[in-house]
PDB file with one MODEL, atoms N, CA, C and O in Angstrom:
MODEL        1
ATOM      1  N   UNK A   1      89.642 131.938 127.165  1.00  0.00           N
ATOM      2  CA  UNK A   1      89.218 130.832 127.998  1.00  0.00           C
ATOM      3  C   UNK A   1      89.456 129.525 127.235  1.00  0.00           C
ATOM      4  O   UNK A   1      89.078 129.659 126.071  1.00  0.00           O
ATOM      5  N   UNK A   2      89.827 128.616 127.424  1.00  0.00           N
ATOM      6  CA  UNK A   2      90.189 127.138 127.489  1.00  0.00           C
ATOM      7  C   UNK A   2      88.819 126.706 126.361  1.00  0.00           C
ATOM      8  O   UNK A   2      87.817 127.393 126.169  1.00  0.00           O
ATOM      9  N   UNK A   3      89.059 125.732 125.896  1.00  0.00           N
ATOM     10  CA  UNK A   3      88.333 125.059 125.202  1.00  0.00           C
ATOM     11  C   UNK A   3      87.997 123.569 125.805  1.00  0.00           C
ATOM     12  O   UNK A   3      88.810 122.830 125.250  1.00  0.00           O
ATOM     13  N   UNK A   4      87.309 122.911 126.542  1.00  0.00           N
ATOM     14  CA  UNK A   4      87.471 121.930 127.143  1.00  0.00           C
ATOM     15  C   UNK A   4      86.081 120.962 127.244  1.00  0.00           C
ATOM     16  O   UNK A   4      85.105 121.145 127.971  1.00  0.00           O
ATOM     17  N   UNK A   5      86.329 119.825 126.231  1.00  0.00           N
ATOM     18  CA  UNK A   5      85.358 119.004 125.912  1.00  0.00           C
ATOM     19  C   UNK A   5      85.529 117.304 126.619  1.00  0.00           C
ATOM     20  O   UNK A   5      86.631 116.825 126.889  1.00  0.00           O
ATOM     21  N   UNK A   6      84.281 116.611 126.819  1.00  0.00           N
ATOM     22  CA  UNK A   6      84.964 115.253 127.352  1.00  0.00           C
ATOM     23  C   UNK A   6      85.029 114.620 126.407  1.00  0.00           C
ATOM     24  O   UNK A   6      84.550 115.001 125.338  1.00  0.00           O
ATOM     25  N   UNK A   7      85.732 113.321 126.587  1.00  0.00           N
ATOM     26  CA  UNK A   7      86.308 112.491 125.169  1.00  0.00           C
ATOM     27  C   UNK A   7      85.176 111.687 124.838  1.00  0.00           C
ATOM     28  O   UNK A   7      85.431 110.773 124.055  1.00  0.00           O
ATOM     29  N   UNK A   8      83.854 111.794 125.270  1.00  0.00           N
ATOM     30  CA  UNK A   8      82.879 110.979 124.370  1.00  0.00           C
ATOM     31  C   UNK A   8      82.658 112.181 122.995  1.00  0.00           C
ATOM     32  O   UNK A   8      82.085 111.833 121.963  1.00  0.00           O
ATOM     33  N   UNK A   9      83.223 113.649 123.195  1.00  0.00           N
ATOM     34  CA  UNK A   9      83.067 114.266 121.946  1.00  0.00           C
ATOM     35  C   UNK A   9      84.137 113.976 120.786  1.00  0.00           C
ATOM     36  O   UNK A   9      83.951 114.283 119.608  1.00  0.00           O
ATOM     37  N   UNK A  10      85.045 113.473 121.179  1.00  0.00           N
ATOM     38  CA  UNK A  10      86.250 112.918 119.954  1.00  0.00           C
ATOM     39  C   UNK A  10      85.660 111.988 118.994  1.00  0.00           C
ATOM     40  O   UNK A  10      86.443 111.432 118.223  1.00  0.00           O
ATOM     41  N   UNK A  11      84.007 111.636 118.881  1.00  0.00           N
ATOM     42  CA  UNK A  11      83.494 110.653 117.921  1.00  0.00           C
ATOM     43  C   UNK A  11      82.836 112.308 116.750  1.00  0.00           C
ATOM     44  O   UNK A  11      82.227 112.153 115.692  1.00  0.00           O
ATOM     45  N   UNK A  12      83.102 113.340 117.198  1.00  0.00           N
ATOM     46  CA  UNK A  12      82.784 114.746 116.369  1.00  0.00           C
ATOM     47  C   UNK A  12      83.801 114.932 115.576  1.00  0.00           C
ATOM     48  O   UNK A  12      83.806 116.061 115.085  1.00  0.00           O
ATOM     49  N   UNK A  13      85.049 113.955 115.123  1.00  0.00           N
ATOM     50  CA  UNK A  13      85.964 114.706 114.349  1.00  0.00           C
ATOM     51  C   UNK A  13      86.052 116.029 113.515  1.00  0.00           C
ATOM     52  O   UNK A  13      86.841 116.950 113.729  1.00  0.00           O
ATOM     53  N   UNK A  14      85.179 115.971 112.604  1.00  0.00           N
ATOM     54  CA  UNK A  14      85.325 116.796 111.775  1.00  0.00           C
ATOM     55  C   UNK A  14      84.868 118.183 112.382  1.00  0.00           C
ATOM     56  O   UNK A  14      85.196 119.248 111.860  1.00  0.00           O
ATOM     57  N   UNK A  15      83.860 118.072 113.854  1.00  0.00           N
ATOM     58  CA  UNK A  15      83.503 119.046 114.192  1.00  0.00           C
ATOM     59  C   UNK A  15      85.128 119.876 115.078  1.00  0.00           C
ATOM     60  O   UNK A  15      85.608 120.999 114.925  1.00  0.00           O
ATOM     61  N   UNK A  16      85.534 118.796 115.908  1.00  0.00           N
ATOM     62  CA  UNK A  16      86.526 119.145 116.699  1.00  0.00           C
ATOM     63  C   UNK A  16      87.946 119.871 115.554  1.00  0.00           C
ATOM     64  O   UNK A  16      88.526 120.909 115.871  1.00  0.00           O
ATOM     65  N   UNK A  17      88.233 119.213 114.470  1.00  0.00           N
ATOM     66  CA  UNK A  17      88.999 119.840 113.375  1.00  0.00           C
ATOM     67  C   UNK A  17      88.891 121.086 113.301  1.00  0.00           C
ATOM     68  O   UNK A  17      89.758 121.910 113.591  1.00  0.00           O
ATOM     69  N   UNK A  18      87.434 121.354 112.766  1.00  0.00           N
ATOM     70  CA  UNK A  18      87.128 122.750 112.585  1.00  0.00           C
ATOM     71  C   UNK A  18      87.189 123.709 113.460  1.00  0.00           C
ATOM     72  O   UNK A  18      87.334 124.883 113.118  1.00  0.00           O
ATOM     73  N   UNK A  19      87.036 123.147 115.273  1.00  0.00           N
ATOM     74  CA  UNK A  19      87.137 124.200 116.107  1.00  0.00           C
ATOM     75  C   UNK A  19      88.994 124.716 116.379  1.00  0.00           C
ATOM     76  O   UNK A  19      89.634 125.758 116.519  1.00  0.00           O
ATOM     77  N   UNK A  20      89.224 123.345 116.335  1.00  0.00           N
ATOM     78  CA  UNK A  20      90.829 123.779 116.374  1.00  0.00           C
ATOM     79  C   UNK A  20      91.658 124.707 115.437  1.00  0.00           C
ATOM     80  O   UNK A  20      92.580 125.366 115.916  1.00  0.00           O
ATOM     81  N   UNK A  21      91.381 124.768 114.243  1.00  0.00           N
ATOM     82  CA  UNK A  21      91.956 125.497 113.044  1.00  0.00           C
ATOM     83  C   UNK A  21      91.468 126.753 113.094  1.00  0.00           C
ATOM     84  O   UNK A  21      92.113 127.752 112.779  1.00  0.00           O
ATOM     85  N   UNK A  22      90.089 126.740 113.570  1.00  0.00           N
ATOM     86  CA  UNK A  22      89.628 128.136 114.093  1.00  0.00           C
ATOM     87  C   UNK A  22      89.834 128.921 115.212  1.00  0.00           C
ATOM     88  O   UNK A  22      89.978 130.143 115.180  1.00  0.00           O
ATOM     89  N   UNK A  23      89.849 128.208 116.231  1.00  0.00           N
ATOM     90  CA  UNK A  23      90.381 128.776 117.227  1.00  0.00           C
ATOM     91  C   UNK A  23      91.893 128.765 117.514  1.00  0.00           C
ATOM     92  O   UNK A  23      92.209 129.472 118.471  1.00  0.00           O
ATOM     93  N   UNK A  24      92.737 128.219 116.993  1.00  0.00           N
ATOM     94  CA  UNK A  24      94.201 128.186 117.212  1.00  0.00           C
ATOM     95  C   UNK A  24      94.318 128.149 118.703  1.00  0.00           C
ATOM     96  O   UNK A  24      94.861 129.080 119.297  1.00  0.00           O
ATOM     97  N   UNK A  25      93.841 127.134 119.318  1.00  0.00           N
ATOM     98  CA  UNK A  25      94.171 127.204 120.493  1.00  0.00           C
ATOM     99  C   UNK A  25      94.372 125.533 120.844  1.00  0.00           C
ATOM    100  O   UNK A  25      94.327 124.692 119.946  1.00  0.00           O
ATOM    101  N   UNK A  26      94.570 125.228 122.095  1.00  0.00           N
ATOM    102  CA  UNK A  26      94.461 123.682 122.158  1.00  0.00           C
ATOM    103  C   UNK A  26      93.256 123.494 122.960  1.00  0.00           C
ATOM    104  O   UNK A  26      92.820 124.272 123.808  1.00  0.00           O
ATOM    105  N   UNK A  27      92.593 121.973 122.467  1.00  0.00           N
ATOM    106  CA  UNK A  27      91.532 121.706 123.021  1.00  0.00           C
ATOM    107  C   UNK A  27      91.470 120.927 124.178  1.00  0.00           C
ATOM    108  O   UNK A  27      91.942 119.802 124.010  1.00  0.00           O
ATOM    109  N   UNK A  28      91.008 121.176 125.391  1.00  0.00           N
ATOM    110  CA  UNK A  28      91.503 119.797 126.689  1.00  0.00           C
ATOM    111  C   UNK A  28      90.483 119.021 126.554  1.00  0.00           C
ATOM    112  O   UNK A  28      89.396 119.579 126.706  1.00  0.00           O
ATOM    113  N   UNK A  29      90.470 117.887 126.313  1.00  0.00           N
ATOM    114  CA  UNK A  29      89.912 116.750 126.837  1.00  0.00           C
ATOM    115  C   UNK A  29      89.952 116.013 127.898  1.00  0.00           C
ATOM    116  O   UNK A  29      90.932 115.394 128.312  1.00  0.00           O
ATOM    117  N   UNK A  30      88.694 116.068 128.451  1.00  0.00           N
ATOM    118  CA  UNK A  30      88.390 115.336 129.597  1.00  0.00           C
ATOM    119  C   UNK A  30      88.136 113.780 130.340  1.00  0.00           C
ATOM    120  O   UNK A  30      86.944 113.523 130.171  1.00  0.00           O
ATOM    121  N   UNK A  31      88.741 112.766 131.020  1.00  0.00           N
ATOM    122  CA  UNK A  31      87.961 111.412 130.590  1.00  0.00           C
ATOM    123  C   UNK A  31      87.351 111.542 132.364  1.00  0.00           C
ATOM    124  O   UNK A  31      87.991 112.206 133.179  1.00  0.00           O
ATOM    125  N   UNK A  32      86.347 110.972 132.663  1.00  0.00           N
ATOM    126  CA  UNK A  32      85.454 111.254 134.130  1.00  0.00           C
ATOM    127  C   UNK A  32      86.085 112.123 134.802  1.00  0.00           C
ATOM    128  O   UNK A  32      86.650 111.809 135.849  1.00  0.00           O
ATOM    129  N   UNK A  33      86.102 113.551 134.248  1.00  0.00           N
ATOM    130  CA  UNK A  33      86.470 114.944 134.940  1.00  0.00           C
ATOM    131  C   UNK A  33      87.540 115.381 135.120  1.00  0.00           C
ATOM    132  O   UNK A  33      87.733 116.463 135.673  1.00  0.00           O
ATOM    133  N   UNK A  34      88.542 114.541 134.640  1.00  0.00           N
ATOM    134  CA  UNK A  34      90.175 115.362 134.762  1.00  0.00           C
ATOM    135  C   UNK A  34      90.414 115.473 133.530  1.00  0.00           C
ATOM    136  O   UNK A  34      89.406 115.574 132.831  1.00  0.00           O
ATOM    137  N   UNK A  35      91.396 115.492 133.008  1.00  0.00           N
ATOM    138  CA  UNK A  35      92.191 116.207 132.179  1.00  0.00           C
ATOM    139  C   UNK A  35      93.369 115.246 131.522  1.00  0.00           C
ATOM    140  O   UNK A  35      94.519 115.080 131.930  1.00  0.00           O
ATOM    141  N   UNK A  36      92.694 114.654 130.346  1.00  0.00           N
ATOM    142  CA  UNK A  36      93.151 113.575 129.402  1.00  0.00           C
ATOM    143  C   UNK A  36      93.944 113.353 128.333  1.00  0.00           C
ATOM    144  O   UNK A  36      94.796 112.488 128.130  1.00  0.00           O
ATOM    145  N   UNK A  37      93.566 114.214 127.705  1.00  0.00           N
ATOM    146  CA  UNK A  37      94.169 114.641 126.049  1.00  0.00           C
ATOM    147  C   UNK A  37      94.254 116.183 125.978  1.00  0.00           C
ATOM    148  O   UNK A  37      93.766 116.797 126.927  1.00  0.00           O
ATOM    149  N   UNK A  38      94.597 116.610 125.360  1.00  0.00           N
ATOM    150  CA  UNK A  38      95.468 118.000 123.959  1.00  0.00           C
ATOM    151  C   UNK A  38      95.336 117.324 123.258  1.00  0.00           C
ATOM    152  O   UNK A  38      95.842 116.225 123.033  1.00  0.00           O
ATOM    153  N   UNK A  39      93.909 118.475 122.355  1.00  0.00           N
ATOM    154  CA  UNK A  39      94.041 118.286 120.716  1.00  0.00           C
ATOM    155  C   UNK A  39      94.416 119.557 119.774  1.00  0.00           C
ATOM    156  O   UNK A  39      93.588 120.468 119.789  1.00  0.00           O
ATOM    157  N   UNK A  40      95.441 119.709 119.045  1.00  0.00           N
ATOM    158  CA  UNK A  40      95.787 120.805 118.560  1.00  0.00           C
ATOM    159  C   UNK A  40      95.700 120.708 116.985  1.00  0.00           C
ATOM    160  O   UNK A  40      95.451 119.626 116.453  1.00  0.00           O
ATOM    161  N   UNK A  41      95.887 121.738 116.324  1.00  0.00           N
ATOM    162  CA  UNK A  41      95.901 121.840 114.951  1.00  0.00           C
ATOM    163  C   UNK A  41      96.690 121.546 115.022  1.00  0.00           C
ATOM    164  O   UNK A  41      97.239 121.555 116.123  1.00  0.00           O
ATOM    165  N   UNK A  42      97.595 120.871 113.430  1.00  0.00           N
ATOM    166  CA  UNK A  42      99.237 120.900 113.341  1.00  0.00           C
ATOM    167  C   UNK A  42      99.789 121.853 113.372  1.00  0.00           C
ATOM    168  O   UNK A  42     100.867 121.891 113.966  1.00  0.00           O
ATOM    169  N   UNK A  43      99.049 123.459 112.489  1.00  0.00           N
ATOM    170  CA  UNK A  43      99.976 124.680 112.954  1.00  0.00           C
ATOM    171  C   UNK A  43     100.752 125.358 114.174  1.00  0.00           C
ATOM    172  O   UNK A  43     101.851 125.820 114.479  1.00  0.00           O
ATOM    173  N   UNK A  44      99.352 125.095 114.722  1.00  0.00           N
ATOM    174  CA  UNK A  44      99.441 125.318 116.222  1.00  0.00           C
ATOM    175  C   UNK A  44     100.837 124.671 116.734  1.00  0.00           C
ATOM    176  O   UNK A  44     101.727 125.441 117.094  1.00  0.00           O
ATOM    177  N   UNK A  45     101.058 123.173 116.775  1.00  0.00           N
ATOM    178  CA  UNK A  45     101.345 122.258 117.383  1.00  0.00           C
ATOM    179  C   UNK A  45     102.984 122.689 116.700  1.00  0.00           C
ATOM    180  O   UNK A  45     103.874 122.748 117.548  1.00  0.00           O
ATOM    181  N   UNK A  46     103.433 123.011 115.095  1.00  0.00           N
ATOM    182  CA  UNK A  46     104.364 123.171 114.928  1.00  0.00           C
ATOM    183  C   UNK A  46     104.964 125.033 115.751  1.00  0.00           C
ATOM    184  O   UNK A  46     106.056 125.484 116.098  1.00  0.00           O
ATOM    185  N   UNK A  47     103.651 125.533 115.740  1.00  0.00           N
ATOM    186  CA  UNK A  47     104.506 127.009 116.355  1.00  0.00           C
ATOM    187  C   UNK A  47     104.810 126.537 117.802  1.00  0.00           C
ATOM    188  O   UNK A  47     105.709 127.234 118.272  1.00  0.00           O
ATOM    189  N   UNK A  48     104.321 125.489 118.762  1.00  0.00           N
ATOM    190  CA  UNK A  48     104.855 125.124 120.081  1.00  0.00           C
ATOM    191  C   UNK A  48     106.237 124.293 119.860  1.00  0.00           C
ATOM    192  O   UNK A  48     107.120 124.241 120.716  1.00  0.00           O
ATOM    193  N   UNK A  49     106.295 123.704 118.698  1.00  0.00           N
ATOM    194  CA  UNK A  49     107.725 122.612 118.863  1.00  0.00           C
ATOM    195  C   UNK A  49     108.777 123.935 118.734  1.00  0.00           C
ATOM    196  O   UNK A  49     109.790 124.112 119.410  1.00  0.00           O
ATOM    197  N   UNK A  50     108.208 124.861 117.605  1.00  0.00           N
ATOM    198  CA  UNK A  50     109.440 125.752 117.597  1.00  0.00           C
ATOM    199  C   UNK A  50     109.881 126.500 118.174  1.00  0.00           C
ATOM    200  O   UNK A  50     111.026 126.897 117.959  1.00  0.00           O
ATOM    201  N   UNK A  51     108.902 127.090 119.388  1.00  0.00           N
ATOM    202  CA  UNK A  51     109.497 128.028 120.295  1.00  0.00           C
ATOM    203  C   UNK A  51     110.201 126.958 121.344  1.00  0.00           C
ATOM    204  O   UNK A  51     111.208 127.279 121.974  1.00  0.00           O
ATOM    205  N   UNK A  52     109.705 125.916 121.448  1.00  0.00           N
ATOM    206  CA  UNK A  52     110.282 124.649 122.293  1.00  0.00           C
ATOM    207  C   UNK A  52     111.572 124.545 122.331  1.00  0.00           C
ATOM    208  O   UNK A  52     112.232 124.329 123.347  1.00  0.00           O
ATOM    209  N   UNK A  53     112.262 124.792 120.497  1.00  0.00           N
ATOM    210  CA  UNK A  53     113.268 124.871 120.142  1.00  0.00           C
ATOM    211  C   UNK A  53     114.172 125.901 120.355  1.00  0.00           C
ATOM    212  O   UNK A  53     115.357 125.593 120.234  1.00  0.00           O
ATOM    213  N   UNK A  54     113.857 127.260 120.695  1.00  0.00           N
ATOM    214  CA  UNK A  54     114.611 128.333 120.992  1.00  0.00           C
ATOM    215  C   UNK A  54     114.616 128.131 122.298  1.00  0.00           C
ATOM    216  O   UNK A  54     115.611 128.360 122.985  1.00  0.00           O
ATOM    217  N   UNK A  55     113.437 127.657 122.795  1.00  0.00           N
ATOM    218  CA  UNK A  55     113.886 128.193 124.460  1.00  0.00           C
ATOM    219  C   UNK A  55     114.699 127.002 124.830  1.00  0.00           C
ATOM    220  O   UNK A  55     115.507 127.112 125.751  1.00  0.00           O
ATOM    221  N   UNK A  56     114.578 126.025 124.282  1.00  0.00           N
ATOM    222  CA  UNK A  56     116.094 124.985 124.628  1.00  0.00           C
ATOM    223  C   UNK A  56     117.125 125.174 124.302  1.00  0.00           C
ATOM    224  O   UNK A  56     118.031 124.621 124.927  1.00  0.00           O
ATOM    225  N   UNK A  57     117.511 126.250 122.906  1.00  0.00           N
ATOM    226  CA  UNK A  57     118.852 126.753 122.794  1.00  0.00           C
ATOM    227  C   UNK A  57     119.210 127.776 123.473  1.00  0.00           C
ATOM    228  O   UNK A  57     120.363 128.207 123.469  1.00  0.00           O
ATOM    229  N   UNK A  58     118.300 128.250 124.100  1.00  0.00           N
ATOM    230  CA  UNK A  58     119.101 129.930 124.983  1.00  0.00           C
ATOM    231  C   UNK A  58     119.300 128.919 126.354  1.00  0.00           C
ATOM    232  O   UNK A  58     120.228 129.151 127.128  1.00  0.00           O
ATOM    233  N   UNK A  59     118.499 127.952 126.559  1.00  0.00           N
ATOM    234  CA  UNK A  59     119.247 127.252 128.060  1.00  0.00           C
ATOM    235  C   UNK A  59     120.023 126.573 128.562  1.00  0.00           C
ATOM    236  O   UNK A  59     120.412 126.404 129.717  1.00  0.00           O
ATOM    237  N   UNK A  60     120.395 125.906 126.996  1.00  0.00           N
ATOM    238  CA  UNK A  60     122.009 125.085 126.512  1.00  0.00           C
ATOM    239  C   UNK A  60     122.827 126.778 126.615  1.00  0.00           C
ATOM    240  O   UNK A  60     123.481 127.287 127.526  1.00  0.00           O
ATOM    241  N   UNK A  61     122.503 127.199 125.499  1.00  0.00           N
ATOM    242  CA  UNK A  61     123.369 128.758 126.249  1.00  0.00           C
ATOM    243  C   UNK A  61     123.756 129.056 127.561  1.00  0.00           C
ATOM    244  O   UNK A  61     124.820 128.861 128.148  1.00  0.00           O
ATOM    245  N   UNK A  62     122.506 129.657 127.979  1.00  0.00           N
ATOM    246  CA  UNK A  62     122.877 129.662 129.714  1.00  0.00           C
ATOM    247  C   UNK A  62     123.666 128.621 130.482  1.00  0.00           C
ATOM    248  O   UNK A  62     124.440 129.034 131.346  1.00  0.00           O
ATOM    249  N   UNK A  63     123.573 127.462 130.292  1.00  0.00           N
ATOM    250  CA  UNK A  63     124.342 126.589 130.212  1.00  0.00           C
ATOM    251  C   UNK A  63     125.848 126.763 130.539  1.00  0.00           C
ATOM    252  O   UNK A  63     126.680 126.810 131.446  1.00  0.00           O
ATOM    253  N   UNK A  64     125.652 126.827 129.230  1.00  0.00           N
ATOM    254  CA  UNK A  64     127.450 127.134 128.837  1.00  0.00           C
ATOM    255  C   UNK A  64     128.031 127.672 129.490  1.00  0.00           C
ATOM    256  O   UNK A  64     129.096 127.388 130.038  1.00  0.00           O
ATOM    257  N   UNK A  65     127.176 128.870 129.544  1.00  0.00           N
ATOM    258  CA  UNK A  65     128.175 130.534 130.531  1.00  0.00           C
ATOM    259  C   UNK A  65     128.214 130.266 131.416  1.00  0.00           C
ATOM    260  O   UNK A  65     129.046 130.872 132.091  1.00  0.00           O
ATOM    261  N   UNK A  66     127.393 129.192 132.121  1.00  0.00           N
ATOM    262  CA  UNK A  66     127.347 128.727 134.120  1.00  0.00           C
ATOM    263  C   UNK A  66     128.631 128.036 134.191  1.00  0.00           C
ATOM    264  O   UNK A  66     129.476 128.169 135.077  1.00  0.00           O
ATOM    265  N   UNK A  67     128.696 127.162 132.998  1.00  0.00           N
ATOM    266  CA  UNK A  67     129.731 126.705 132.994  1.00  0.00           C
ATOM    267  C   UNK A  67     131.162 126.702 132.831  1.00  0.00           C
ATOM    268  O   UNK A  67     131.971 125.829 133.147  1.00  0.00           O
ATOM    269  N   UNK A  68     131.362 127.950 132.225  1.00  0.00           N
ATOM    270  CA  UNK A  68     132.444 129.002 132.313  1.00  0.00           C
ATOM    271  C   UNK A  68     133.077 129.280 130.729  1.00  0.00           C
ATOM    272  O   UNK A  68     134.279 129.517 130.606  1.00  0.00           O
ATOM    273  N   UNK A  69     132.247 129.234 129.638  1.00  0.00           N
ATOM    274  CA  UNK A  69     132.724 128.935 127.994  1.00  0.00           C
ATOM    275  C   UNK A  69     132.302 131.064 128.233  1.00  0.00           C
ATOM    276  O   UNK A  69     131.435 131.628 128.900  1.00  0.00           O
ATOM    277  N   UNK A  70     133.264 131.545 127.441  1.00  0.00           N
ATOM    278  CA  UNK A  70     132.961 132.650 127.046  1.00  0.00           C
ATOM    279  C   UNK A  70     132.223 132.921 126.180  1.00  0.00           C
ATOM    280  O   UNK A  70     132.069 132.236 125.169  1.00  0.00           O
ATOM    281  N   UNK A  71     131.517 134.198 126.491  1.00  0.00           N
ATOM    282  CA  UNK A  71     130.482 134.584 125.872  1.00  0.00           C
ATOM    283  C   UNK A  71     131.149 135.422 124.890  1.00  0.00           C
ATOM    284  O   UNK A  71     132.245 135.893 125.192  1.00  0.00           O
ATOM    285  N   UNK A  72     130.483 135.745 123.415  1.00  0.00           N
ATOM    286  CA  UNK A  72     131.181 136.599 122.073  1.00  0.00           C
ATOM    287  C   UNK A  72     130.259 137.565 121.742  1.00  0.00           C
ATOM    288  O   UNK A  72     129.159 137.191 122.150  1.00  0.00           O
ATOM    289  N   UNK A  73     130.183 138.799 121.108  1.00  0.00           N
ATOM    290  CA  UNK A  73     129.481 139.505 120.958  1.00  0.00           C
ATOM    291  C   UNK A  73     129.234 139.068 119.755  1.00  0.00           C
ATOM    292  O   UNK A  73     129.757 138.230 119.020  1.00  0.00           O
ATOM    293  N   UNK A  74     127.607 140.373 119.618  1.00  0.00           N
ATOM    294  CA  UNK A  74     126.737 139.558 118.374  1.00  0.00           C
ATOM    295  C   UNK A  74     127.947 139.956 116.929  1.00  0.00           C
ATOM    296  O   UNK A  74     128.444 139.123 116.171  1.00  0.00           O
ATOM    297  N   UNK A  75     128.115 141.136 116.911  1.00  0.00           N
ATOM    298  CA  UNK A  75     129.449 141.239 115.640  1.00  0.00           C
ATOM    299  C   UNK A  75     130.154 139.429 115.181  1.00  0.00           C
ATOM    300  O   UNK A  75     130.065 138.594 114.281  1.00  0.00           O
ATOM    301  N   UNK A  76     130.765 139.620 116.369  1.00  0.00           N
ATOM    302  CA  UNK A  76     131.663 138.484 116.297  1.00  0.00           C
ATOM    303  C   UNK A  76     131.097 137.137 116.032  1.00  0.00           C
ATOM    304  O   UNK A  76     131.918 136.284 115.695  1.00  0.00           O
ATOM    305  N   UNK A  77     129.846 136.782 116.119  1.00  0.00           N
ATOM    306  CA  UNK A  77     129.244 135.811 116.167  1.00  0.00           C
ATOM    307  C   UNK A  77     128.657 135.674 114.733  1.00  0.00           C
ATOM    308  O   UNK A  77     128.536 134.692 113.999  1.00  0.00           O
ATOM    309  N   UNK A  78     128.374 136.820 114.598  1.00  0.00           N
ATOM    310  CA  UNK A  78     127.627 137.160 112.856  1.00  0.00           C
ATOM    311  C   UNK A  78     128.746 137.135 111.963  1.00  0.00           C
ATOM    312  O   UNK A  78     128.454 136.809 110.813  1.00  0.00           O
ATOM    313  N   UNK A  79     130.049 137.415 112.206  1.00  0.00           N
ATOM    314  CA  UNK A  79     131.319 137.501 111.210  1.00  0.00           C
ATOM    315  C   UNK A  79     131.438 136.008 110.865  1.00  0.00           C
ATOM    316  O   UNK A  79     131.376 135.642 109.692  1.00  0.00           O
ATOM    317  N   UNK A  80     131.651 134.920 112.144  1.00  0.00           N
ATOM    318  CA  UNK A  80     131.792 133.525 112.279  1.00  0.00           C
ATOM    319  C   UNK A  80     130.963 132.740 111.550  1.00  0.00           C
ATOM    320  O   UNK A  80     131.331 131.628 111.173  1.00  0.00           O
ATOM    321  N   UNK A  81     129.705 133.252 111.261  1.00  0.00           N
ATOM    322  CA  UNK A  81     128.418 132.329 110.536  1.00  0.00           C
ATOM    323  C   UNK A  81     128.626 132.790 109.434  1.00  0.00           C
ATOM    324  O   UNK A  81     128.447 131.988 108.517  1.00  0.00           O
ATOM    325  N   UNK A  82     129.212 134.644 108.920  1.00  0.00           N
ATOM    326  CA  UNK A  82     129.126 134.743 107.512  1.00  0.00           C
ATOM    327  C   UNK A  82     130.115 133.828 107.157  1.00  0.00           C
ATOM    328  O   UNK A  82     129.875 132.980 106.298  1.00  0.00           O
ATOM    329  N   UNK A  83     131.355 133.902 107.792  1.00  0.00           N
ATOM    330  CA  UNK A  83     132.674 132.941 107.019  1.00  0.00           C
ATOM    331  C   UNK A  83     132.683 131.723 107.157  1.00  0.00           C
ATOM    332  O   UNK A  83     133.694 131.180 106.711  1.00  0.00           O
ATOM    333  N   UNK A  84     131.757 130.921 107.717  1.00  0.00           N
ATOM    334  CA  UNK A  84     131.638 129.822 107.508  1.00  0.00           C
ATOM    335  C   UNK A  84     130.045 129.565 106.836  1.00  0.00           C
ATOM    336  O   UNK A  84     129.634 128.434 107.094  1.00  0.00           O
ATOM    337  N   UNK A  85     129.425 130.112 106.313  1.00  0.00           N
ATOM    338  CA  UNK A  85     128.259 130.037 104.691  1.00  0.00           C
ATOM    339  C   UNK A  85     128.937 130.402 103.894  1.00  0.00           C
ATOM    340  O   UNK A  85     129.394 129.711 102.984  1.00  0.00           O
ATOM    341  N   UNK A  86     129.175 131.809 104.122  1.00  0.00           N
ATOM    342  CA  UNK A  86     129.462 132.684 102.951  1.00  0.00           C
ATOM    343  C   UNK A  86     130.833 132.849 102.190  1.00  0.00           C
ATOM    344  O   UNK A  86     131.023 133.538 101.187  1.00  0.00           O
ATOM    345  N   UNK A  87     131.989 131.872 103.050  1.00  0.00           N
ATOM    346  CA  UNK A  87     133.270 132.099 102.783  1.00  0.00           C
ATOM    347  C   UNK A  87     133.941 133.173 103.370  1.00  0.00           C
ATOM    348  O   UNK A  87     135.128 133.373 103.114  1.00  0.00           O
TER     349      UNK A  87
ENDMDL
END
């Protein structure tokens, strides 16, 4: 269930810190009954940018293939990244 406080509690910092790092979840803040702020840990906040980041590269992917670029198998794709790191 949601964590959801109104923003006269954002004067609790240190309390609101502690719930976030503990709960790994995001906190909603409220201002006269709707829905104002997300407060997140930074962990938290970096594991959302990064899946943010994959699911924007598989849709530039999808992308591509709508667009008619051929698709390579994983072999072939893994040979291409070793020889261009690894030589």
């Amino acid at each position: 269930m949601p964590t959801i406080m109104p923003i006269r509690d954002l004067r609790k910092t240190s309390e609101i810190s502690e719930l976030a790092h503990k709960k790994q979840e995001p906190i909603f803040i409220t201002k006269n009954g709707y829905s104002d702020l997300v407060v997140m840990s930074s962990e938290l906040y970096e594991r959302f940018a990064q899946t943010n980041k994959i699911d924007q590269a598989i849709y530039e992917a999808e992308q591509e293939v709508t667009e008619g670029a051929e698709p390579i198998s994983l072999e072939s794709a893994m040979e291409q990244l070793n020889k261009k790191y690894y030589g």
